[in-house]
C-alpha positions as CSV (number, residue, x, y, z in Angstrom):
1,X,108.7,-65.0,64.3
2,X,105.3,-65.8,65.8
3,X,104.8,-67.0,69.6
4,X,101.7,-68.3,70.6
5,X,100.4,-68.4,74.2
6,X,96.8,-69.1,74.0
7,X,95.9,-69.7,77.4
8,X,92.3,-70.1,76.6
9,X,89.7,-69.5,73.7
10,X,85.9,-69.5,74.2
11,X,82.5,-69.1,72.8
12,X,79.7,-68.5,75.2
13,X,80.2,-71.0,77.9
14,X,82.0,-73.6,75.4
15,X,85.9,-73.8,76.0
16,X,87.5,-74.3,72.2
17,X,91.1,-73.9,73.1
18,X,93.2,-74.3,75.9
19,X,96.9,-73.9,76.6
20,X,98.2,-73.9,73.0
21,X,102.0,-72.9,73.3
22,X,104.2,-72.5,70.7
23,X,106.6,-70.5,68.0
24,X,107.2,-70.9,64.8
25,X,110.7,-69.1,63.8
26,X,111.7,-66.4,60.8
27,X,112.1,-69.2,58.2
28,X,110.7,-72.2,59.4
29,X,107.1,-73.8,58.2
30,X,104.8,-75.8,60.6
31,X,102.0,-77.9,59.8
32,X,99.1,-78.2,61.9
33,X,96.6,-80.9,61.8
34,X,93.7,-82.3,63.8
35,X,90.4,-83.8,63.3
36,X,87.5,-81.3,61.6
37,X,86.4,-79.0,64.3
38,X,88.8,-79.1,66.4
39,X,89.5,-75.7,66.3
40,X,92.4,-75.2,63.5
41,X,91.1,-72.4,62.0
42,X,89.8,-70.5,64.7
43,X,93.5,-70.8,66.3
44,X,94.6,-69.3,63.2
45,X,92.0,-66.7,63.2
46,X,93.1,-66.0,66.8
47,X,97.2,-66.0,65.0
48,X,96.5,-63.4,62.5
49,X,94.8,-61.0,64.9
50,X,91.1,-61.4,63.2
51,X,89.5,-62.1,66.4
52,X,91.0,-60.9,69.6
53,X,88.5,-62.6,72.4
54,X,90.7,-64.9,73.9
55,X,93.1,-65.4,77.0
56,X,96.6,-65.3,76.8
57,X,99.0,-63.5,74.0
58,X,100.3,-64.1,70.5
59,X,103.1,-61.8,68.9
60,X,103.0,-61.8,65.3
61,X,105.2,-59.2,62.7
62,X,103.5,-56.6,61.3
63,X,104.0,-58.0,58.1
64,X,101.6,-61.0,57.9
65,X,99.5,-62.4,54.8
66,X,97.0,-65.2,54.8
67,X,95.7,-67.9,52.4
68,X,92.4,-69.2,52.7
69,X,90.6,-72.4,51.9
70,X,88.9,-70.7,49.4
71,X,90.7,-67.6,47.2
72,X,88.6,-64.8,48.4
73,X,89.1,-62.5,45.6
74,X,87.5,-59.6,44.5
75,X,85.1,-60.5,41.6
76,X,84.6,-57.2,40.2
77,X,88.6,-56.3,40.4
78,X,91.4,-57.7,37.5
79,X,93.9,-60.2,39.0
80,X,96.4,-56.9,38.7
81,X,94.3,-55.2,40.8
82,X,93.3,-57.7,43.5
83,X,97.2,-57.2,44.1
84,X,98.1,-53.6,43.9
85,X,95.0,-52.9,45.6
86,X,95.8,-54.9,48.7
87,X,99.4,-53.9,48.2
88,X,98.9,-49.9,47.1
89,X,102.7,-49.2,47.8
90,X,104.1,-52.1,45.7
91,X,103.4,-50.6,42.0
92,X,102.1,-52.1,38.9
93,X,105.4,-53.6,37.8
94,X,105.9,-55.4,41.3
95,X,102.9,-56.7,41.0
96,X,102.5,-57.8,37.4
97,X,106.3,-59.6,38.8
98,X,104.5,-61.5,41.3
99,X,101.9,-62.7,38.8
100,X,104.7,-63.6,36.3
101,X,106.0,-65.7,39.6
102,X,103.4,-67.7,40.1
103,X,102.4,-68.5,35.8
104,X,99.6,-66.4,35.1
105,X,101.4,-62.7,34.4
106,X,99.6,-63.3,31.0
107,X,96.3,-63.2,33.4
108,X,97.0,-59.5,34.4
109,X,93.7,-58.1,33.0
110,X,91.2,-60.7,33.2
111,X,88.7,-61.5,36.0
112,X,88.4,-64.1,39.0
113,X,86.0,-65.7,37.6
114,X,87.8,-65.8,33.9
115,X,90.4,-68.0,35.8
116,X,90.4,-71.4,36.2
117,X,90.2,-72.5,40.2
118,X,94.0,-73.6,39.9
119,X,94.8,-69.4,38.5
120,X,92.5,-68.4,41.2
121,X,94.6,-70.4,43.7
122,X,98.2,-69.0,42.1
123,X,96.7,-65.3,42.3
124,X,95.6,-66.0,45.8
125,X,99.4,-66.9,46.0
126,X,100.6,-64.0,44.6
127,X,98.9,-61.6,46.0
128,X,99.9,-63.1,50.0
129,X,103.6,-63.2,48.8
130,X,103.5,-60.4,46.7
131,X,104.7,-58.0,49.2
132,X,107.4,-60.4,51.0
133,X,105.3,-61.0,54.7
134,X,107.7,-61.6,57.6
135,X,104.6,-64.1,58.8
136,X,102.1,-66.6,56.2
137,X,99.3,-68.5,57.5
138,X,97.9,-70.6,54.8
139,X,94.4,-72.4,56.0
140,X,94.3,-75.7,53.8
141,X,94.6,-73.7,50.6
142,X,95.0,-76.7,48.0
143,X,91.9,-78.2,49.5
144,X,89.0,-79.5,46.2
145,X,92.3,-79.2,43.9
146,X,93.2,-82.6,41.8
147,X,95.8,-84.2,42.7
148,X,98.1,-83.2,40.0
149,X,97.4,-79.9,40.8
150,X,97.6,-80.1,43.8
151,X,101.0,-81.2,43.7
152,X,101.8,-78.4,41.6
153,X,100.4,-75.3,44.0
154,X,102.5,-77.4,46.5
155,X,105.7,-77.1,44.4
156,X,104.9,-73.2,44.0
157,X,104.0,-72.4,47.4
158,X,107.5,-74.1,48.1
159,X,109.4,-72.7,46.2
160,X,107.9,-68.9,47.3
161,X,108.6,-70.5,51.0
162,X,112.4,-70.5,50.5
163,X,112.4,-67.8,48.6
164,X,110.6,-65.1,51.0
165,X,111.5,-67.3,54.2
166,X,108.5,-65.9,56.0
167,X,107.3,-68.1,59.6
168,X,104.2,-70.1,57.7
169,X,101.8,-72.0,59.7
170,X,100.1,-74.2,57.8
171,X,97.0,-75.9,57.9
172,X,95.9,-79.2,56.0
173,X,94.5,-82.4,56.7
174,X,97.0,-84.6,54.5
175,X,99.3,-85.9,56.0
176,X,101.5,-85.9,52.2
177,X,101.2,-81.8,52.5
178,X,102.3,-81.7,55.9
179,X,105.6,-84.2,55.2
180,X,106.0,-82.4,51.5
181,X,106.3,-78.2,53.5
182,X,106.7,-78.6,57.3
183,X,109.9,-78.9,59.2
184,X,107.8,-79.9,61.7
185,X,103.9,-80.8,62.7
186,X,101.5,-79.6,65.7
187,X,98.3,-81.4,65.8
188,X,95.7,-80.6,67.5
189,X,93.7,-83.2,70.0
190,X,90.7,-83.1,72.9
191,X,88.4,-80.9,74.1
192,X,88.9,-78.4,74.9
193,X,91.4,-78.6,72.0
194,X,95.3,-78.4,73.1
195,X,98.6,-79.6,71.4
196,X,98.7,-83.4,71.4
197,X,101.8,-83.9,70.1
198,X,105.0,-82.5,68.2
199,X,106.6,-84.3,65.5
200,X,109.4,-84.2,62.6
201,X,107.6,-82.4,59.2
């Protein structure tokens, strides 16, 4: 479970965030949304305890992995190893499994930048699920992809949803992504940003 009491968020004398209540339960996927700049991703930032300057209190399990917008993987490291590196406990065979899970186990041992943007996005996959987190934050990670790819990663990331049943918030500006993995949406509105409204995923 995650619970979020953000009572308020600034930078310098700007207010970003304000009063931003909520939990999203073992299990359940919620979508957030708002307008560019509104302040999604520094919430999230804020969620997955990367910056800690802020007033109020968020519980989070111990066991939390992120997605980005972009892969962030190490350049210089195999796709095996940007897992087992990350996840030192979890053994080559684990972690060859998790890249079998997502399509590209026959990727093990080449490069990120040997892999298309689509295997980037599956490793990126792998590697946050790879270890089962309790808590996933995804940050609009099938943002640039086609379409039909898109569609795809939205399939996988699914699928690993109800498989690990971690408490995901979600970030993504389309309104299709938000219907397609939420059980419900959170959008964001104002400024000093705060929680317009709650609707049905």
């Amino acid at each position: 479970m995650i619970t979020v009491d953000v009572k308020s968020k600034r930078f310098g004398e700007s207010e970003i965030l304000r009063d931003i209540h909520f939990v999203v339960a073992a299990g359940e996927t919620v979508a957030l949304q708002g307008p560019s700049g509104i302040g999604k991703t520094t919430l999230l930032r804020l969620i997955a305890g990367i910056d800690g300057a802020f007033e109020g209190q968020i519980d989070r399990p111990d066991g939390l992995a992120m997605v980005f917008q972009e892969p962030t993987l190490l350049p210089w490291r195999s796709a095996l190893q940007n897992i087992t590196l990350v996840h030192p406990s979890l053994g080559e065979e684990r972690a060859r499994a998790a890249l079998d899970r997502v399509g590209i186990g026959g990727k093990a041992d080449l490069f990120p930048g040997q892999l298309s943007l689509g295997q980037q996005r599956r490793l990126a996959l792998a590697r946050a699920f790879a270890a089962r987190p309790q808590a996933l934050i995804l940050d609009e990670p099938f943002v640039s992809l086609d379409p039909d790819l898109a569609s795809e990663m939205i399939e996988l990331a699914r699928a690993l949803i109800e498989e690990v049943r971690p408490a995901t918030l979600f970030v993504t500006h389309s309104r299709e992504e938000a219907a397609s993995l939420s059980d419900r949406v959170l959008r964001l509105a104002g400024q000093p940003a705060t929680l317009e409204a709650i609707a049905p995923g």
